[in-house]
C-alpha positions in Angstrom: 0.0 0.0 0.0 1.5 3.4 -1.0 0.3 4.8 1.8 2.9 3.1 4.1 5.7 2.9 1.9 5.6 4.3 -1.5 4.9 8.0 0.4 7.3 7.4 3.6 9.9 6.0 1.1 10.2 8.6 -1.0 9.2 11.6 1.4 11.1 10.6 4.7 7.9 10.0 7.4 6.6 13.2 8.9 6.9 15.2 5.7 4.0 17.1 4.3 2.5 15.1 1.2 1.4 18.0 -0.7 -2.7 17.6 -1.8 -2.0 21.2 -2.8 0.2 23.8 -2.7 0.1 27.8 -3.3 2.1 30.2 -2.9 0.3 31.6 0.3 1.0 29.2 3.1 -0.4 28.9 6.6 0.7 32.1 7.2 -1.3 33.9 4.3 -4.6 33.8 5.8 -4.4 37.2 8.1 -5.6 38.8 5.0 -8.5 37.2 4.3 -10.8 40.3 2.4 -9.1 42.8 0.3 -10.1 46.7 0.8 -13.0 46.9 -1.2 -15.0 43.8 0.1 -13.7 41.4 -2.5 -13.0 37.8 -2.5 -11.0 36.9 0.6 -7.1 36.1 -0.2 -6.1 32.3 -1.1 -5.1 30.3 1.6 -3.6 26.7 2.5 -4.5 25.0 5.5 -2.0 22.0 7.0 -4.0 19.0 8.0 -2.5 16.3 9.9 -2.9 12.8 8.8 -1.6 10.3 11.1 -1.8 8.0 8.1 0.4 7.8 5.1 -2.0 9.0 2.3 -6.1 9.2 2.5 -5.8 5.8 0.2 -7.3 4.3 2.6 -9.7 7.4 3.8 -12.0 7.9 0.9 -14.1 10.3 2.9 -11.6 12.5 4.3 -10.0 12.6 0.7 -13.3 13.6 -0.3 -13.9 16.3 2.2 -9.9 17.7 1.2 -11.3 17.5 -2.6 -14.6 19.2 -2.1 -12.9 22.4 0.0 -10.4 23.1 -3.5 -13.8 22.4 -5.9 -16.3 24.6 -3.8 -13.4 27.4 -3.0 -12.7 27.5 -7.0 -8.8 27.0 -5.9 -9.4 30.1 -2.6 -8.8 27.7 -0.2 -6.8 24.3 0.1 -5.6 21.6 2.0 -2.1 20.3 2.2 -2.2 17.5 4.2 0.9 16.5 6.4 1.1 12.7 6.1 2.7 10.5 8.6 2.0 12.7 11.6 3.0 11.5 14.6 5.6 9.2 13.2 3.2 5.9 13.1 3.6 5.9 17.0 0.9 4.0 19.5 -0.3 7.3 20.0 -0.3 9.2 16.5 -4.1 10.2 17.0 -3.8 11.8 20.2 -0.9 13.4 18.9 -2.8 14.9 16.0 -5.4 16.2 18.4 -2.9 18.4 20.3 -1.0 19.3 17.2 -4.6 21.2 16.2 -5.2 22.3 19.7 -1.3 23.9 19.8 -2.4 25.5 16.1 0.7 23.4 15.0 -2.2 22.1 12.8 -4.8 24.2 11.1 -6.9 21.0 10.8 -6.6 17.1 11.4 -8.7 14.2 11.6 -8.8 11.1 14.1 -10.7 8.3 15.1 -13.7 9.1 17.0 -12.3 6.3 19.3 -9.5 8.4 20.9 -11.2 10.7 22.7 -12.2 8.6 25.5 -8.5 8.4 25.4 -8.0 12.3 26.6 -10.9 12.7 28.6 -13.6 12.9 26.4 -16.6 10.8 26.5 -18.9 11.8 23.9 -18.2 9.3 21.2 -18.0 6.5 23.2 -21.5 5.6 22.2 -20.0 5.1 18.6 -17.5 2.3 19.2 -19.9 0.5 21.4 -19.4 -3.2 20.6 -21.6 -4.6 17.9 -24.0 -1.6 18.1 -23.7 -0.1 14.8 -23.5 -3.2 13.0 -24.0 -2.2 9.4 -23.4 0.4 6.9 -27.3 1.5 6.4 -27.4 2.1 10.3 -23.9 4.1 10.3 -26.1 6.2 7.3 -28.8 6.9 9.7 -26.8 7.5 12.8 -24.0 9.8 10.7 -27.4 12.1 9.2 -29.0 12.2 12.7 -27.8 14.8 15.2 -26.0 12.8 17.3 -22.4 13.1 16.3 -23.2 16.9 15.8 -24.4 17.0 19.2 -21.0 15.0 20.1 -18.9 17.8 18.3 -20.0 20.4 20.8 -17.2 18.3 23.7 -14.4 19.0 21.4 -14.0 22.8 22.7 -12.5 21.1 26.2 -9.3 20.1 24.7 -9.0 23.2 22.6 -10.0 21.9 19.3 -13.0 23.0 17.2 -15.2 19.3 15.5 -15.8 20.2 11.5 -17.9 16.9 11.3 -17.9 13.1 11.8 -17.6 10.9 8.6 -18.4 7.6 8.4 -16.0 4.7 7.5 -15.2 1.1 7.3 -16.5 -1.3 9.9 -14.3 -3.0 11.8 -14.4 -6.8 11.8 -12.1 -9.5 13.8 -8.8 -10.4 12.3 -6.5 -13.2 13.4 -3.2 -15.1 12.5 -4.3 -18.7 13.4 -8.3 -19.6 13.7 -11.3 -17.2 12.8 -12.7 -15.5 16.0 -16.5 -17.0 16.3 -17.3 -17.7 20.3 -15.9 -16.1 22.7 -13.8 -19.5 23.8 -12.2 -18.9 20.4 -10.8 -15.3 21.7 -9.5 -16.2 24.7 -5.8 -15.7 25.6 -5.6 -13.9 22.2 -3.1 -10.8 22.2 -5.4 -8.5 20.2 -4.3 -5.4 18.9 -6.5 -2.3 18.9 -5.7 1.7 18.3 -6.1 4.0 21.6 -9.5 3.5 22.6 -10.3 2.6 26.6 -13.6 1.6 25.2 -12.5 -0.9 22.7 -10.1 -2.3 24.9 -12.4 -2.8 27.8 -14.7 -4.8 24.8 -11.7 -6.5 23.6 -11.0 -7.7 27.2 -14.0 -8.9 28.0 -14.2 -11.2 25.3 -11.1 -13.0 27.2 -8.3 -11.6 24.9 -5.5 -9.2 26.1 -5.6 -5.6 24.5 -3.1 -3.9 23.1 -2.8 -0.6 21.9 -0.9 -0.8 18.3 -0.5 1.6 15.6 1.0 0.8 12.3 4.6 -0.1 13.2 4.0 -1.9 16.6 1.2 -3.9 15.2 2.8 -5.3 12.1 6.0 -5.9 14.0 3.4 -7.9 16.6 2.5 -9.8 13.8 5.7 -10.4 12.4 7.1 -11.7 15.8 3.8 -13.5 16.7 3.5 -11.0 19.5 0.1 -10.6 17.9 -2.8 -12.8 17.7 -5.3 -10.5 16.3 -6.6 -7.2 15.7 -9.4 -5.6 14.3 -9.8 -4.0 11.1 -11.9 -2.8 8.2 -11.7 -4.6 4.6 -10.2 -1.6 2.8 -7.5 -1.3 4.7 -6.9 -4.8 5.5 -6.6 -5.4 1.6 -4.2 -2.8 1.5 -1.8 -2.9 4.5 -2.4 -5.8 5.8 -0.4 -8.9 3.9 -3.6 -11.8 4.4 -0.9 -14.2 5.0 0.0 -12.9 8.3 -3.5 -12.5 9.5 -5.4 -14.5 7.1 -8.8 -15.1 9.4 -11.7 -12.8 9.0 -15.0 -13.1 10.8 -17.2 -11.4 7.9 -20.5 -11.4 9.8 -18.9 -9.2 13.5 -18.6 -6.0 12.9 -17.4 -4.7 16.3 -17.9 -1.1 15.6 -17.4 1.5 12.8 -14.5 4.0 12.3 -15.9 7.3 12.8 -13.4 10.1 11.4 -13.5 13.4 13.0 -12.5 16.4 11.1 -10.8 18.9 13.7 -10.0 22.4 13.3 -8.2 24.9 15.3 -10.3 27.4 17.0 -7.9 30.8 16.5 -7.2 29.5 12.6 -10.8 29.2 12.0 -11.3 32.5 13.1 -8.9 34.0 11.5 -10.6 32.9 8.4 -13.6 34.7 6.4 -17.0 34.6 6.7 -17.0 33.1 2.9 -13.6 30.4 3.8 -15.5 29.1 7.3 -18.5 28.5 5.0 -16.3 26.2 1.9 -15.0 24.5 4.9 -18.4 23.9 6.9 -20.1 22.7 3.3 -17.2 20.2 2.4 -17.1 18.5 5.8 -21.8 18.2 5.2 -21.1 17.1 1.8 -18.3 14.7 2.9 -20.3 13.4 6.4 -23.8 12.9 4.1 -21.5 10.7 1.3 -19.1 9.2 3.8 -20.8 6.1 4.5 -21.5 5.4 1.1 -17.2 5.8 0.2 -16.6 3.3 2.7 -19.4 1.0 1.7 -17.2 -1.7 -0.7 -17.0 -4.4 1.5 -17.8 -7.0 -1.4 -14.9 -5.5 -3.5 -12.2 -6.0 -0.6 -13.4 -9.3 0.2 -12.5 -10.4 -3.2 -9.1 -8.9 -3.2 -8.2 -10.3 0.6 -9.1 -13.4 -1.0 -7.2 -13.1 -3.8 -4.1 -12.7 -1.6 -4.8 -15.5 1.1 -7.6 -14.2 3.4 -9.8 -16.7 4.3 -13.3 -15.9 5.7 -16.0 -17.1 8.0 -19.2 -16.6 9.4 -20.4 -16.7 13.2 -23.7 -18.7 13.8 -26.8 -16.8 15.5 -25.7 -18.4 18.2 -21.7 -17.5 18.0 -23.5 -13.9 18.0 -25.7 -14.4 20.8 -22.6 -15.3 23.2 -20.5 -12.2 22.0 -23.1 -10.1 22.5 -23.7 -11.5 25.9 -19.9 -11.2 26.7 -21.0 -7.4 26.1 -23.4 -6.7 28.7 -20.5 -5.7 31.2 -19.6 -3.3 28.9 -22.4 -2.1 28.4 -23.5 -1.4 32.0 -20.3 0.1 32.4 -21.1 2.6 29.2 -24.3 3.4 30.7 -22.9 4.8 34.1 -22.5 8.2 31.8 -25.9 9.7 31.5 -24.8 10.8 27.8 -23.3 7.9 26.8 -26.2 6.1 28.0 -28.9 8.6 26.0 -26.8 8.3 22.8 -26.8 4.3 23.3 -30.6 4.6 23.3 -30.9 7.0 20.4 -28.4 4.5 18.2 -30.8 1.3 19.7 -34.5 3.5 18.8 -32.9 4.1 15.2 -31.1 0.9 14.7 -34.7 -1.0 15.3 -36.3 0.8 12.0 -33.2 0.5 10.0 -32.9 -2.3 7.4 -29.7 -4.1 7.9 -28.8 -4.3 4.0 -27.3 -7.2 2.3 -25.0 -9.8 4.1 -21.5 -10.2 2.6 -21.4 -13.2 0.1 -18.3 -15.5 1.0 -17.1 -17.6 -2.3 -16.9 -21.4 -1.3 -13.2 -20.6 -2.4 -12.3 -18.3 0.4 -13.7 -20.2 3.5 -11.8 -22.9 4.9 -7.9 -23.1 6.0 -6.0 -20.2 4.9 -3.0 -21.7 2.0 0.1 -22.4 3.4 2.6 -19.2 3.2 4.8 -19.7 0.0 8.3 -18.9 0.7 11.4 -18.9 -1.4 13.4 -22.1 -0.3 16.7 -20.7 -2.3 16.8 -17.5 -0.4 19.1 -16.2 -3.1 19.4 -12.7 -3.9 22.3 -12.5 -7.0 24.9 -10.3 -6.6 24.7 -9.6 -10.4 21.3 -7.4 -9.2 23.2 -5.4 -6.2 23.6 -1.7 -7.7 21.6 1.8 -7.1 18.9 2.2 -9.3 17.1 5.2 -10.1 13.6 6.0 -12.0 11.5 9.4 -12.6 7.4 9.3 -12.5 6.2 12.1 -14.2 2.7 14.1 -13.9 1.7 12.0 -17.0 2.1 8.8 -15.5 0.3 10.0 -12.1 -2.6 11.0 -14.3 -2.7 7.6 -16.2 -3.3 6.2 -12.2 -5.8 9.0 -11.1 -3.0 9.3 -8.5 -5.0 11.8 -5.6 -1.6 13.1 -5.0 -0.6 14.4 -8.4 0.8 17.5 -6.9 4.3 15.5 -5.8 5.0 14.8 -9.3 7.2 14.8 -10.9 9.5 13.2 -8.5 12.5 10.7 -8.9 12.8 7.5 -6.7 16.5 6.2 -6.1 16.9 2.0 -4.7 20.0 0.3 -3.1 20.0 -3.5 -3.8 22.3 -5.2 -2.0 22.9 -9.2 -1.1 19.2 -9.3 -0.4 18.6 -5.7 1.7 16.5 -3.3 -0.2 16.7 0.6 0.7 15.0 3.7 -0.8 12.6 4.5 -3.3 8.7 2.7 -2.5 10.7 0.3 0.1 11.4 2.7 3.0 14.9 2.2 4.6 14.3 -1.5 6.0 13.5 -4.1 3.3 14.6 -7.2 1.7 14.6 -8.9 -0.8 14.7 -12.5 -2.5 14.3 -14.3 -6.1 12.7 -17.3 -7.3 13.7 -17.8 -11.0 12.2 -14.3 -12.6 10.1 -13.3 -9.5 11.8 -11.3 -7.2 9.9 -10.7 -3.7 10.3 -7.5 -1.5 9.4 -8.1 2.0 9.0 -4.3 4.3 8.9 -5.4 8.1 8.2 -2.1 9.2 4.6 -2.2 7.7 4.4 -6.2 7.5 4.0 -5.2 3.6 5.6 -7.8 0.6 5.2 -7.0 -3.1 6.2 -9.7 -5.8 7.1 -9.1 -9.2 8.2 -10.6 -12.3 11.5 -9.0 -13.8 13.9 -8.8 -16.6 17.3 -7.4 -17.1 18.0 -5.8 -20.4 21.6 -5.3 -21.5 22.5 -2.3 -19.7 21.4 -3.9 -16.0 18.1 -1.7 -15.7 15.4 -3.9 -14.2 12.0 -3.7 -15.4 9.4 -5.2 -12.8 5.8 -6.4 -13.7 3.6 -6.7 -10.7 2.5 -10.1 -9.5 -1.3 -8.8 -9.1 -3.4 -8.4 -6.4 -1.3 -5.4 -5.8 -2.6 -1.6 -5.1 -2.3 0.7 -8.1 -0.1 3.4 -6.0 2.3 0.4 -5.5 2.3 -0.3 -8.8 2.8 2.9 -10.1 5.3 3.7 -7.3 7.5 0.8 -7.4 7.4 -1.1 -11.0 5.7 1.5 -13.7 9.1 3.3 -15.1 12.0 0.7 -15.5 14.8 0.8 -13.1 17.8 2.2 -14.2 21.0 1.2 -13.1 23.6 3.9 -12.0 25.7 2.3 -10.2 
């Protein structure tokens, strides 16, 4: 997935991946009306992004796209990727960069907040409550979240809206997660939430708060058991064969992404600006759900590369939902939390669940065995430093979201099986099978396979071994390699 490597390879983590650029910065927004009552000044606000790219983040990509389209180019986001360094607590720290107005904006899990002594949202990531994407529709066009928002102002940030995202299902390396018997003494991984990990605990399994890096080095080390995740993501940074076992049919809650401004930057801004921003985050919260909703598509591609799914009975259901009732009690002890619970409960009882995933006969059943290369070789006749250009052309032929970085030129070390640079990061390796040659990332538990030829000169030229993301492909194997050195 790009947005782990391809971005922090060729960017360095914690620099700003530019959605757009002018030549008024942060800065340029104290003149925001000219003399005569014109048109207030353009302006670029920095967003963090505790992720690597929006990729993943369809909504929030949305929202960025809509404030350039309804501004006519007045008013734009450059969003700082990689905030926070992918450490255990990147969301929090995206939240105080916005309230320290190192941040003109940000976005983080609604599931944080109970993290930094908010309780508003917890209502949201109760277990199994909002279970399905029409129901995340009707709570996200209700007034509860907006109602929710209104907290935000005691840790000095400003709410923008709530979009909805992916729901989050049970991942896990060795057995799908059905009963709670079956979660028992699993080392589960979740992102800061108390909430979550109280639910996670009283299934039986031991919480963990990962992020990116400490949960696919958990995996990696067998640290990790499980974790939970939605489909689009899992597809993308998640390799199937590490966590191959899906429970389709638990959705433990839905990501909730909360758009955050600073209070003094949003001030500081026009009448006209506050307005752009204000209709991009309704038009993004209203479409949101609908983004995220492609469950079916990332089935097929998780299968495609290993995942294996199942479904829990009525039954299997029953007893996870009655592991839940402790949590719940505990939930209701907040007057608000417990209101919210009962708005979500009044709403989710004339809502239509939708469609139930389909699960092909051919991705049920034991996860294949992981295929390794037995040779191990990496040939010293490949070691050199390579280096390719990807123009604006070749981002447009992708519909790359991020065609402001290009051009840009990606330079990669090969050496006795160690792979630095370029869409690889600075920790990879690397091995060959005959004309397949394998890069394995451990930082973000990410492997990419391709064919390859060498042509006279030692320039490599990779075709991707698909399923693969397009960013990859593009990033790492769409402009030969050529060798200088």
């Amino acid at each position: 997935m790009r947005s782990t490597i391809g971005r922090a390879g060729l960017t360095g983590l914690g620099v700003a991946v530019t959605v757009a650029i002018l030549a008024v910065g942060c800065s340029g927004g104290e003149s925001t009306s000219n003399k005569a009552g014109g048109a207030a000044a353009p302006v670029t606000l920095k967003m963090a992004n505790a992720y690597g790219d929006l990729n993943g983040l369809p909504a929030v990509a949305y929202f960025v796209s809509q404030v350039k389209e309804r501004s006519g180019g007045n008013l734009r986001i450059e969003v700082m990727s990689t905030y926070g360094d992918f450490a255990d607590d990147a969301e929090q720290q995206v939240v105080r960069g916005v309230a320290r107005g190192e941040m003109d904006l940000g976005w983080a899990g609604s599931r944080v907040f109970d993290t930094m002594g908010i309780t508003a949202f917890q209502a949201l990531q109760a277990p199994m409550l909002i279970d399905s994407y029409p129901l995340e529709q009707a709570v996200i066009t209700a007034d509860i979240p907006g109602q929710m928002l209104q907290g935000l102002d005691r840790i000095g940030v400003r709410g923008l809206g709530v979009l909805g995202d992916g729901l989050r299902k049970p991942v896990a390396v060795k057995r799908p997660l059905l009963i709670p018997d079956d979660w028992h003494g699993v080392t589960f991984a979740t992102l800061k939430s108390q909430g979550q990990a109280d639910a996670i605990r009283a299934l039986g399994a031991n919480p963990v708060h990962a992020f990116r890096r400490t949960r696919n080095k958990g995996l990696s080390t067998g640290k990790l058991q499980g974790l939970e995740m939605n489909l689009l993501v899992y597809g993308q940074s998640v390799p199937a064969q590490a966590a191959p076992y899906v429970t389709a049919n638990v959705n433990l809650w839905p990501q909730m992404d909360v758009l955050l401004a600073n209070p003094d930057r949003l001030g500081g801004l026009s009448k006209q600006q506050r307005n752009w921003l204000e209709e991009a985050a309704q038009d993004a919260t209203e479409r949101s759900v609908s983004l995220a909703d492609h469950d079916a598509q990332s089935l097929q591609k998780a299968c495609q590369a290993g995942a294996r799914f199942a479904n829990a009975s009525r039954g299997d259901l029953a007893s996870l939902n009655e592991a839940f009732v402790p949590v719940y009690a505990s939930l209701e002890q907040d007057p608000q939390t417990k209101a919210f619970i009962q708005q979500i409960e009044g709403i989710k009882r004339s809502t239509a669940a939708g469609a139930s995933l389909i699960i092909p006969a051919r991705c049920t059943g034991k996860a294949p065995a992981k295929v390794t290369n037995q040779s191990g070789m990496a040939p010293a006749s490949l070691n050199g430093t390579y280096r390719y250009e990807l123009t604006r052309e070749d981002a447009r032929k992708f519909n790359d979201p991020e065609i402001d970085q290009f051009p840009h030129v990606n330079t990669v070390k090969l050496r006795d099986g160690k792979a630095q640079g370029g869409c690889f990061g600075e920790d990879a390796s690397y091995s060959v099978d005959g004309s397949r040659i394998t890069f394995e990332v451990a930082e973000f538990g990410y492997s990419l396979t391709f064919t390859f030829t060498v042509d006279g000169k030692g320039n490599l030229h990779l075709t991707p071994v698909q399923p693969m993301d397009p960013g990859d492909v593009l990033e790492c194997s769409y402009e030969p390699w050529i060798k200088i050195a």
